[in-house]
DRENBA-549831 format. One record per residue (C-alpha): residue number from 0; residue in one letter; x, y, z. Coordinates in nm, 3 decimals. Example, Ala and Ser with C-alpha at 12.3 -4.5 7.8 and 13.67 -1.06 7.14 Angstrom:
2
+-----+------+---------+---------+---------+
! pos ! code !       u !       v !       w !
+-----+------+---------+---------+---------+
!   0 !    a !   1.230 !  -0.450 !   0.780 !
!   1 !    s !   1.367 !  -0.106 !   0.714 !
+-----+------+---------+---------+---------+
***
This chain:
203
+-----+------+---------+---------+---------+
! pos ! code !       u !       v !       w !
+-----+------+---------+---------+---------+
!   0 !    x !   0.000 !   0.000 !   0.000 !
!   1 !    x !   0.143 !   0.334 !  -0.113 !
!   2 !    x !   0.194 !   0.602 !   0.144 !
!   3 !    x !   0.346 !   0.978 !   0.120 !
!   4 !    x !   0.511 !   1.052 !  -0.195 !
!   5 !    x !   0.737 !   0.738 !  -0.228 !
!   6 !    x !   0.692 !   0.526 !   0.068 !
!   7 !    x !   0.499 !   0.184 !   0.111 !
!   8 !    x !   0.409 !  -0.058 !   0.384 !
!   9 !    x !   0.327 !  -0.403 !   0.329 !
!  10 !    x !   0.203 !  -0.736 !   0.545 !
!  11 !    x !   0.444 !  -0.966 !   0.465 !
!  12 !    x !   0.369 !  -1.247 !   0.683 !
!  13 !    x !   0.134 !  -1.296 !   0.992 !
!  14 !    x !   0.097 !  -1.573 !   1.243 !
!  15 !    x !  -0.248 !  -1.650 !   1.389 !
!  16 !    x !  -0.551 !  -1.475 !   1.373 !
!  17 !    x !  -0.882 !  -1.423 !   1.559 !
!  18 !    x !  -0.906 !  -1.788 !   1.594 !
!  19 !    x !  -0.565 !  -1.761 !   1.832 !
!  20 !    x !  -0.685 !  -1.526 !   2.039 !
!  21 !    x !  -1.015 !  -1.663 !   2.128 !
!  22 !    x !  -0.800 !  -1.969 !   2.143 !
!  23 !    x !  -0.563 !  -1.803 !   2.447 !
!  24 !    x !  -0.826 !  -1.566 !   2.603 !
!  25 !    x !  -1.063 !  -1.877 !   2.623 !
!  26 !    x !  -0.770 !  -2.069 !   2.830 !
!  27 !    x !  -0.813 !  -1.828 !   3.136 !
!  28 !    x !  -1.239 !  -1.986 !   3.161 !
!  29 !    x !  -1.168 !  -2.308 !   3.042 !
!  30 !    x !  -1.448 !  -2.217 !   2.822 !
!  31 !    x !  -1.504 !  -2.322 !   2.455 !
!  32 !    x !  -1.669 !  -2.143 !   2.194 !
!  33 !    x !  -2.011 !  -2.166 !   2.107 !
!  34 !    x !  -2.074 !  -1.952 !   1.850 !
!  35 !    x !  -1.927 !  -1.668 !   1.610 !
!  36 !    x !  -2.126 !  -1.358 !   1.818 !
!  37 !    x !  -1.987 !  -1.494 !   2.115 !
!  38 !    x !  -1.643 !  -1.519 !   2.007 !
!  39 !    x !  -1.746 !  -1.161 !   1.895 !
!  40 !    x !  -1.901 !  -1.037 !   2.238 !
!  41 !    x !  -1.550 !  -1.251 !   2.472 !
!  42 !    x !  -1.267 !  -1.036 !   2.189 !
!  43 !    x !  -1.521 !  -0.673 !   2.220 !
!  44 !    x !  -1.482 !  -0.714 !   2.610 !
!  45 !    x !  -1.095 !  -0.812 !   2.599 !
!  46 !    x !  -1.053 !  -0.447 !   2.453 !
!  47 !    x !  -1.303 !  -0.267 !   2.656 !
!  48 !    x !  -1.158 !  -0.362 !   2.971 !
!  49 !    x !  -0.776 !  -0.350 !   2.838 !
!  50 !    x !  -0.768 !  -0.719 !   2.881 !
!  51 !    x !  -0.438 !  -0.714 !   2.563 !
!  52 !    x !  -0.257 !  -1.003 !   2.629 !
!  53 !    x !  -0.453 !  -1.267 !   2.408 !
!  54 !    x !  -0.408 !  -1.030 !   2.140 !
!  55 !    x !  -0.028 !  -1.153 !   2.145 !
!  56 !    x !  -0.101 !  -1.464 !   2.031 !
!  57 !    x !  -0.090 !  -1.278 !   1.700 !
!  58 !    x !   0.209 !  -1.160 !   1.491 !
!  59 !    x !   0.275 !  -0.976 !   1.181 !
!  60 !    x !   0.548 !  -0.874 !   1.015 !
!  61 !    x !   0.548 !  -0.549 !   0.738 !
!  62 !    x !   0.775 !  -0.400 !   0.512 !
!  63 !    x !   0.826 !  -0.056 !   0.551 !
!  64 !    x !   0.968 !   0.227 !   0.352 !
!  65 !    x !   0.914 !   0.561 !   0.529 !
!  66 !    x !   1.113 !   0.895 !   0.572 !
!  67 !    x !   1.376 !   0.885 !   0.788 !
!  68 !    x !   1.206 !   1.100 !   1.066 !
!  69 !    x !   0.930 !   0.865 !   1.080 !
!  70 !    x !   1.079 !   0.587 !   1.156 !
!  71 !    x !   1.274 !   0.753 !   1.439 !
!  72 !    x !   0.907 !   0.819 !   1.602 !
!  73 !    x !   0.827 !   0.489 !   1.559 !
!  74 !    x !   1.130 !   0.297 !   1.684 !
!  75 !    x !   1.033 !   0.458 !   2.002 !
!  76 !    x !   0.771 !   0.141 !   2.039 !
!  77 !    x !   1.009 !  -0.072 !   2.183 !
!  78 !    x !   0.774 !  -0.401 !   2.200 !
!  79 !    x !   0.868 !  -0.521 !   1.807 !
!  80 !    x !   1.151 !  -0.639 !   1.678 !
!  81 !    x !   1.337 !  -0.395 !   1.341 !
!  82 !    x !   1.538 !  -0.451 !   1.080 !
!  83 !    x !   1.643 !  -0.188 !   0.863 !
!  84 !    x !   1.850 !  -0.141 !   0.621 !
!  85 !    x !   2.212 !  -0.004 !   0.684 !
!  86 !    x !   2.374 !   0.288 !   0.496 !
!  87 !    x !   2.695 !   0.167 !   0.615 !
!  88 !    x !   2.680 !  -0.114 !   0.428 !
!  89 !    x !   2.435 !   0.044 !   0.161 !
!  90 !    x !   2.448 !   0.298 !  -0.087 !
!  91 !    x !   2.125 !   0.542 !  -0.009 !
!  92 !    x !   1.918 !   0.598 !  -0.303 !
!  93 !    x !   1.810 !   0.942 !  -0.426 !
!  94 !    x !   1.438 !   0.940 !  -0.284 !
!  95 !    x !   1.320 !   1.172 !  -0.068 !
!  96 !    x !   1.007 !   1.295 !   0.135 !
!  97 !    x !   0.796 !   1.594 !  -0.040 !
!  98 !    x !   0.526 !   1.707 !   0.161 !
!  99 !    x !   0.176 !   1.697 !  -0.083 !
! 100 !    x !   0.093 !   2.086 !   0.013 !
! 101 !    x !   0.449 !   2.216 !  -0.145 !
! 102 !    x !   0.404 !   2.412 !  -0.465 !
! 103 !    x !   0.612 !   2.712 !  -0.668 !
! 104 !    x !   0.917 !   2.847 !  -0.560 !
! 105 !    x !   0.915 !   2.671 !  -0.229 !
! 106 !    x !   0.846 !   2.337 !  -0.425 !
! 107 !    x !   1.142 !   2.405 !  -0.599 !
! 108 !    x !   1.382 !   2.501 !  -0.349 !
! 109 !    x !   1.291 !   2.153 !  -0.106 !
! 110 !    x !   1.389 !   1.989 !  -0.445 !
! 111 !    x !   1.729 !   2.198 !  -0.524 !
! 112 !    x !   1.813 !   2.139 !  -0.136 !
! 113 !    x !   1.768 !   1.765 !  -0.131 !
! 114 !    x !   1.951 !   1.712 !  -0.451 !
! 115 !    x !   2.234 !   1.909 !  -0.370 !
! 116 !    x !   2.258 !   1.707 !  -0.034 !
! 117 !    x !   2.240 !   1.369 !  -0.224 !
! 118 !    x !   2.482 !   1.570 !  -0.506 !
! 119 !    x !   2.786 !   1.589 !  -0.212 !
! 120 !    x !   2.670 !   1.249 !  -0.048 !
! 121 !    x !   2.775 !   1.065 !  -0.422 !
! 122 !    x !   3.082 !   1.279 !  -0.438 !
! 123 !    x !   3.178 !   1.197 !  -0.058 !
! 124 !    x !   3.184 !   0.851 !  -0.153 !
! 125 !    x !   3.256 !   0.806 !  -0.495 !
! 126 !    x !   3.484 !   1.088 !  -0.560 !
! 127 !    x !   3.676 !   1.118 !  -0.224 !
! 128 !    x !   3.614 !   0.754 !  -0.107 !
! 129 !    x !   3.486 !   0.870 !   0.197 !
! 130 !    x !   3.304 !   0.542 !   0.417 !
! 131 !    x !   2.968 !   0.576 !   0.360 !
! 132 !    x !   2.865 !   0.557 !   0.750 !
! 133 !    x !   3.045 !   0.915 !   0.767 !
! 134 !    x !   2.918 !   1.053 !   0.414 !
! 135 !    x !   2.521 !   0.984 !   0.531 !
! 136 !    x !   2.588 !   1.202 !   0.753 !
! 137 !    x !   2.525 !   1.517 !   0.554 !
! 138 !    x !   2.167 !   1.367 !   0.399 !
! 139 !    x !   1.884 !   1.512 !   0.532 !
! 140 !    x !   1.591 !   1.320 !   0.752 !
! 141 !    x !   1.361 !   1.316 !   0.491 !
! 142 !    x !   1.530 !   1.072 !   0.297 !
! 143 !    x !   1.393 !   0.729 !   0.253 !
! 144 !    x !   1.463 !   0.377 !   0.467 !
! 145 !    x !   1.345 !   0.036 !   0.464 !
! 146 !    x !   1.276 !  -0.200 !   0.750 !
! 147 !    x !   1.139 !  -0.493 !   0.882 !
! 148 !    x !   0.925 !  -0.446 !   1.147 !
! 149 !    x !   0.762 !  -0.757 !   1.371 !
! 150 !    x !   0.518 !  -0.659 !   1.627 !
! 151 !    x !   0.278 !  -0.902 !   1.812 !
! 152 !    x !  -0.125 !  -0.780 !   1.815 !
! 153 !    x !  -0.129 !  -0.627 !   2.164 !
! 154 !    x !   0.154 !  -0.411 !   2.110 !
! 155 !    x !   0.002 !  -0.324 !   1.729 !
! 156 !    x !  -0.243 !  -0.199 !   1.927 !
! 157 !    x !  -0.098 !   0.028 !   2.152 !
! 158 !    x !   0.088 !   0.203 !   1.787 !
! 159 !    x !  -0.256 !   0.244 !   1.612 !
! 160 !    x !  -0.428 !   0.385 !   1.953 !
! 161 !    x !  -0.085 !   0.602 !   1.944 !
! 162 !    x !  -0.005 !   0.690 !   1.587 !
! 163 !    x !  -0.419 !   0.722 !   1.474 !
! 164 !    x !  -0.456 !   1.023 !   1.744 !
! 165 !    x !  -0.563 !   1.341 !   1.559 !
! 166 !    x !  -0.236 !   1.455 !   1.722 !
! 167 !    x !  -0.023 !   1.207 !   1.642 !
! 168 !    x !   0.223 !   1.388 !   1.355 !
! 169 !    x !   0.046 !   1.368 !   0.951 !
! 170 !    x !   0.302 !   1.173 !   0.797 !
! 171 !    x !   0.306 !   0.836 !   1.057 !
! 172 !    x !  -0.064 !   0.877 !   1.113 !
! 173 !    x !  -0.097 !   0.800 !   0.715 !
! 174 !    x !   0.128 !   0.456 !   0.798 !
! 175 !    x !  -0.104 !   0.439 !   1.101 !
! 176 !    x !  -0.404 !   0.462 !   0.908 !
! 177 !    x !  -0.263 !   0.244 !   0.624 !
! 178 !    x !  -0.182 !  -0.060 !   0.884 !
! 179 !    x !  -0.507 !  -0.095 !   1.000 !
! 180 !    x !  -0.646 !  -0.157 !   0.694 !
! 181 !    x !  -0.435 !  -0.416 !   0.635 !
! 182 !    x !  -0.449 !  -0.593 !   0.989 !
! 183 !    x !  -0.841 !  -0.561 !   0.969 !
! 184 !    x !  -0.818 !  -0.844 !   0.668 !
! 185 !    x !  -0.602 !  -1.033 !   0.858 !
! 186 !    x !  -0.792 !  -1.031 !   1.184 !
! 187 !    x !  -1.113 !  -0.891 !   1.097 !
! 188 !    x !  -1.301 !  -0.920 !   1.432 !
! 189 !    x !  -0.982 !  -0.857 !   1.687 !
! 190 !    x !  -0.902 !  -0.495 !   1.492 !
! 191 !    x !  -1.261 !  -0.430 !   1.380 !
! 192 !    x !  -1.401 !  -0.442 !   1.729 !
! 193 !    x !  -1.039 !  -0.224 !   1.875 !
! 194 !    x !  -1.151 !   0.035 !   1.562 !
! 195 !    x !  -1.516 !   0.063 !   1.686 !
! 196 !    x !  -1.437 !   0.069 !   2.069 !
! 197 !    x !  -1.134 !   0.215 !   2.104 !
! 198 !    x !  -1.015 !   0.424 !   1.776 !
! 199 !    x !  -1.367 !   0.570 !   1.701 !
! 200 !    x !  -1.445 !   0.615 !   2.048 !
! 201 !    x !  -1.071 !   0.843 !   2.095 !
! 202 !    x !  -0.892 !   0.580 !   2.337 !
+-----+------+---------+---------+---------+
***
């Protein structure tokens, strides 16, 4: 799924489902279920009451590519498990983050600054031979990266409630927003009942 001007985030792989976490929650009653609307009404009163650790009986991995200042906000949720990729090793690639609202002469000069930063970063390392984990220095945070990033239902959770808010900064509430759709296929009764009690309802 496309997001911002050039980044993406895809579900990869996932592990479980609704059917887990009924499975786990249902362990604490020694209950079985019964029927679909009651499987509905135990995983609607696991979220109302905070009740999250069911929900890690599911896990899902994406593939993200996202400005470089975005992912430093969301490395800050510590519960998952990243792997992105290194410009130490890498060479970056000339993609960077244009906000949709730029136009004319201030268009234009966000352009002429980020090229001229990626201009130096490809002489830095292929004129001067300059390491690369010293040349990214001089790129800006807009730029582009790609991870990995593993995160387990309860703990998606908490980043959606998080990263949805209306204050929650534009650019990672679009990745926000973007995730959920894509969960909500997944694990259509665990994230549509967390959208309609908790997201909808503003935590």
């Amino acid at each position: 799924m496309q997001v911002l001007n050039k980044g993406f985030v895809r579900l990869v792989e996932h592990m479980g489902g609704d059917a887990a976490v009924i499975r786990n929650a249902r362990r604490c009653w020694r209950s079985e279920s019964k029927s679909e609307d009651a499987d509905r009404q135990l995983l609607r009163h696991l979220i109302k009451k905070g009740h999250k650790t069911p929900f890690e009986a599911m896990v899902f991995t994406f593939d993200v590519k996202a400005p470089l200042f975005v992912a430093r906000q969301w490395f800050r949720h510590r519960m998952a498990s990243y792997n992105e990729e290194s410009l130490r090793y890498c060479v970056a690639q000339r993609e960077y983050y244009i906000p949709e609202q730029l136009e004319g002469d201030l268009l234009d000069a966000w352009k002429q600054h980020s090229e001229a930063a990626f201009d130096f970063y490809y002489e830095l390392v292929n004129t001067y031979k300059l390491p690369r984990e010293q040349a990214r220095s001089v790129l800006p945070v807009g730029i582009y990266t790609n991870f990995f990033w593993t995160v387990n239902g309860s703990s998606l959770m908490n980043f959606l409630m998080l990263r949805t808010a209306k204050d929650a900064q534009y650019e990672i509430r679009a990745y926000a927003d973007a995730i959920l759709e894509l969960v909500k296929e997944a694990a259509p009764i665990s994230f549509g009942e967390f959208e309609r009690e908790v997201l909808k309802r503003g935590g």
